[in-house]
N, C-alpha and C positions, 0 to 999 in steps of 0.2 A: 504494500500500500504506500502510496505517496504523502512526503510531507505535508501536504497540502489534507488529503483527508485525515492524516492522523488530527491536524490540528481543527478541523471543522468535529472531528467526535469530540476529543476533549472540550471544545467548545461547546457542544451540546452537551456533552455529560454534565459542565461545572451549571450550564443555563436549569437543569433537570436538579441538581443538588439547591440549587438557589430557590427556582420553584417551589419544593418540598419545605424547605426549612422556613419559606414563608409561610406555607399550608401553618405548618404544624406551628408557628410560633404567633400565628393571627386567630388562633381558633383557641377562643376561652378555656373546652374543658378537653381536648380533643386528646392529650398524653393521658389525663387524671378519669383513670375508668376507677369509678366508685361501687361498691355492691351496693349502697345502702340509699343508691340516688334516688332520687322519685322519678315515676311514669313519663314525668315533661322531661324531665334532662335527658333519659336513656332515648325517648323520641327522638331527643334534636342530636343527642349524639348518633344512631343511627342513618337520620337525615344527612349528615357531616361527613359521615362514611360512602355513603352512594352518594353525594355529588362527588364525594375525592376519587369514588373508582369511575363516576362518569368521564372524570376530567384527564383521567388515567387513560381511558380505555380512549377519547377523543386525542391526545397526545400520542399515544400509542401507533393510531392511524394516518398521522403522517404522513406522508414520505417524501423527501426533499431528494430533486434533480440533481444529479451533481455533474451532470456534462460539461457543464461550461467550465468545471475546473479540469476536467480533463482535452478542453480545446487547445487548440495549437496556435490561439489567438491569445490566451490565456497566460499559456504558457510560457509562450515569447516576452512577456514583460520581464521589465531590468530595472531595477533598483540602482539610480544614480544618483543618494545621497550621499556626502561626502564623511568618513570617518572624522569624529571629532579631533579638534587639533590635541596633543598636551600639554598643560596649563599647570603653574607652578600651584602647589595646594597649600592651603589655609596655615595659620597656628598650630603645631602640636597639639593645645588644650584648647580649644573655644570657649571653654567657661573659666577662664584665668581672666580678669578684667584688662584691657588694653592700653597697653603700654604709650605713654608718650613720648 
């Protein structure tokens, strides 16, 4: 596989880890499964659930093109920015107050 798709997965992987920990860090009771809840909470936690596998099972389905990264129009781009120059560096300490 080419660099190019490794870095379009990773990039969906980290988008798929982001999504999730949104889920799970926006939804009131959605980690804290209680035995002793009442009829409404286990409702809307159940509700919580079947929209999370609706939105799963919609993600899921997908599927991204990926021709154009494998075109030879694509391909041919050249990256002609220039390497930084080297540039003398700072203070040994930065938090030593400066000297007059």
């Amino acid at each position: 596989m080419s660099k190019i798709g490794q870095n379009i997965i990773v990039i969906l992987g980290i988008i798929l880890v982001v999504f999730t920990a949104y889920y799970f860090f926006t939804q009131e009771s959605a980690l804290g499964l209680n035995t002793g809840g009442s009829e409404q909470e286990l409702q809307q936690l159940l509700q919580s659930a079947q929209l999370f596998s609706e939105r799963q099972a919609s993600l899921n389905a997908i599927e991204l093109n990926t021709e154009i990264l494998e075109s030879e129009a694509f391909n041919s781009l050249v990256d002609f920015s220039e390497e930084p120059k080297e540039f003398q560096v700072g203070r040994s300490d930065p938090f030593l107050p400066p000297e007059s």
